[in-house]
C-alpha positions in Angstrom: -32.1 17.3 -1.5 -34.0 16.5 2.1 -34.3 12.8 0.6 -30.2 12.5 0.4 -30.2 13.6 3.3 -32.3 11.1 5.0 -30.5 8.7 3.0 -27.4 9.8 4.1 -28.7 9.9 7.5 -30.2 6.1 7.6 -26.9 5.2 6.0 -25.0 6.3 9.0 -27.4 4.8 11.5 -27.0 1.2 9.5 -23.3 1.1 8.5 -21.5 3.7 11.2 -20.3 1.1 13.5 -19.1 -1.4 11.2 -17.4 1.2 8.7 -15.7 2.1 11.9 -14.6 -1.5 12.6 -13.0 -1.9 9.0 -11.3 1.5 9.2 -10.0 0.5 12.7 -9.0 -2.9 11.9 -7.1 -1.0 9.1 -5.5 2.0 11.1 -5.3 0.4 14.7 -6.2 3.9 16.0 -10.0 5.4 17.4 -9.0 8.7 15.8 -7.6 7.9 12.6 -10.6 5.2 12.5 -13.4 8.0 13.3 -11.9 10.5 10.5 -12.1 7.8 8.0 -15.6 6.9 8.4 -16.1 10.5 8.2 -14.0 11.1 5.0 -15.9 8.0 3.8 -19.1 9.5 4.2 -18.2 12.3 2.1 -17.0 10.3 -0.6 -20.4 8.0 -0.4 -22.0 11.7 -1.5 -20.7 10.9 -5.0 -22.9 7.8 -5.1 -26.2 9.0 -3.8 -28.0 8.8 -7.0 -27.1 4.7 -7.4 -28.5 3.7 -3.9 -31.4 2.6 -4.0 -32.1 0.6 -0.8 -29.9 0.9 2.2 -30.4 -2.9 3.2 -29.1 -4.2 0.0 -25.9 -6.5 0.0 -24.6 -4.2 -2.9 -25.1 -1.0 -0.7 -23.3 -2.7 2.2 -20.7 -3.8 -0.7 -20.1 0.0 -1.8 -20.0 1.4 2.0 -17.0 -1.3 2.8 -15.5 -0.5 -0.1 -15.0 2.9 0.5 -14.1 2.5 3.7 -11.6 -0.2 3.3 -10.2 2.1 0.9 -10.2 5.1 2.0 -8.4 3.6 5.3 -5.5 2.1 3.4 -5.0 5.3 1.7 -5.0 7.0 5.5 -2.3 4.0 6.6 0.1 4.6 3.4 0.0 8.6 4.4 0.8 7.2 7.9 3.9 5.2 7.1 4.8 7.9 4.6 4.6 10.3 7.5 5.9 8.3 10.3 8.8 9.5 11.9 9.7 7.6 15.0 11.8 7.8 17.7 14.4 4.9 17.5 17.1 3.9 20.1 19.5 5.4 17.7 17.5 8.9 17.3 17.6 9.2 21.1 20.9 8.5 21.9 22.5 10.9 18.8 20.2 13.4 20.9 21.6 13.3 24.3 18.4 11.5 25.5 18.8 8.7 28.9 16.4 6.0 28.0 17.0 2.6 29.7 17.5 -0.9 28.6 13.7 -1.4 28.4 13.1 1.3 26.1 15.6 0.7 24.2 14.8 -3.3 23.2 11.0 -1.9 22.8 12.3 0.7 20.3 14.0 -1.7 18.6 11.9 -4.2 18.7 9.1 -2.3 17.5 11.1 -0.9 14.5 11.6 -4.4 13.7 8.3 -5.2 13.4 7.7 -2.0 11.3 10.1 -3.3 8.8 8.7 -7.1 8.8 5.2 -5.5 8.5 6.6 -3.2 5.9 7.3 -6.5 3.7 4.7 -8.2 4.5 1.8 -7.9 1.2 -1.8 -6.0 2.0 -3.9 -8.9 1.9 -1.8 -11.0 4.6 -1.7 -7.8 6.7 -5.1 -7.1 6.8 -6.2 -10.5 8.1 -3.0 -10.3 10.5 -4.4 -7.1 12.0 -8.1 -8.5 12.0 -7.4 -11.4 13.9 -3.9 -10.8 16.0 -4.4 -7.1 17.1 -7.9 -6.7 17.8 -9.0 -10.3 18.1 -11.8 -11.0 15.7 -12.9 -14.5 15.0 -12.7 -15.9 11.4 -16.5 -15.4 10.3 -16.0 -11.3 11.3 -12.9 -11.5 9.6 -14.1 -13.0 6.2 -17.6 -10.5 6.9 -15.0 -7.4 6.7 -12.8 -8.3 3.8 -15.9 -9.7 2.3 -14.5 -13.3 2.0 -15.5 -16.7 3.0 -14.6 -18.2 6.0 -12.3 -21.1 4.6 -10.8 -18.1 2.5 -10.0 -16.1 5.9 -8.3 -19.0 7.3 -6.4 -20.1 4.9 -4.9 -16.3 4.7 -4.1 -16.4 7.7 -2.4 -19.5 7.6 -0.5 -18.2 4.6 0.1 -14.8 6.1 1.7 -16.7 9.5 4.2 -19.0 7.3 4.8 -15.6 5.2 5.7 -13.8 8.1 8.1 -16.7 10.0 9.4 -17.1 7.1 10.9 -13.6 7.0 11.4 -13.4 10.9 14.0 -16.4 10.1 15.8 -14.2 7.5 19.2 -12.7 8.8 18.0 -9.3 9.4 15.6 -10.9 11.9 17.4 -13.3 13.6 16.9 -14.2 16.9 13.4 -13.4 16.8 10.9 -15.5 17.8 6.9 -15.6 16.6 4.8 -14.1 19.9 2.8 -16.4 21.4 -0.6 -14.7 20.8 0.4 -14.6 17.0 0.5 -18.6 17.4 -2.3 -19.2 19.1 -4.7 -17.9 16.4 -5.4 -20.7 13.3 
């Protein structure tokens, strides 16, 4: 028992940080991020027995895999859960917001429903690269894909997502600059 623990141990010395960065890349949010590494770690108890050297490219395999996993599982509970407050929601409840707030509200519900549409592998390198700014070769490192492989996602994932940012429901929308400048 004391050597799965040590394992355990030198398994969250080596992997913590990056697991962290998948789950993050994933969820967007420190907290969210933190619990998953921790539910992660939990799950990795299951597969003690197999590891046999914590360096290993097929122990670093397993570890992402659980971690992209379980925080997927944690986003699709979020957007099952999410219950936001839209420009509509306030004003059928008496609430002042102004102008501002009202085009962010909306503006961010329209990217919730693009986003919504848009398929897991596109998001993911959408996230990686837009939101928190990660270069191709840490991209393809996390979803354990090549660096040509990254890219061309990303290319595909930008011409999915104009695509549907032309359709009538999104109209009059225009692609942010800092999605643009990433290729």
């Amino acid at each position: 028992m004391d050597s799965e623990n040590e394992l355990l141990e030198q398994l969250y010395t080596r992997y913590e940080q990056k697991m962290y960065q998948v789950a993050f890349a994933v969820l967007g949010q420190e907290q969210q991020a933190e619990d998953a590494v921790q539910d992660a770690f939990v799950k990795l108890t299951r597969y003690m027995k197999r590891i046999k050297d914590v360096e290993s490219e097929r122990t670093k395999r397993l570890l992402i895999r659980i971690i992209r996993t379980t925080a997927i599982d944690q986003y699709r509970r979020n957007q099952r859960d999410a219950e936001r407050l839209t420009s509509e929601d306030a004003l059928a409840g008496g609430k002042v917001i102004s102008i501002d707030e009202m085009m962010q509200a909306e503006d961010r519900q329209m990217i919730r429903r693009l986003l919504q549409k848009v398929p897991q592998d596109y998001l993911e390198i959408i996230k990686l690269r837009c939101y928190f700014e990660v270069s191709n070769k840490e991209a393809a490192q996390i979803l354990e894909i090549s660096e040509d492989a990254a890219a061309k996602r990303l290319e595909r994932a930008r011409k999915y997502v104009q695509e549907k940012m032309g359709d009538e429901e999104y109209e009059g929308c225009k692609p942010r600059k800092s999605f643009e400048r990433f290729g």
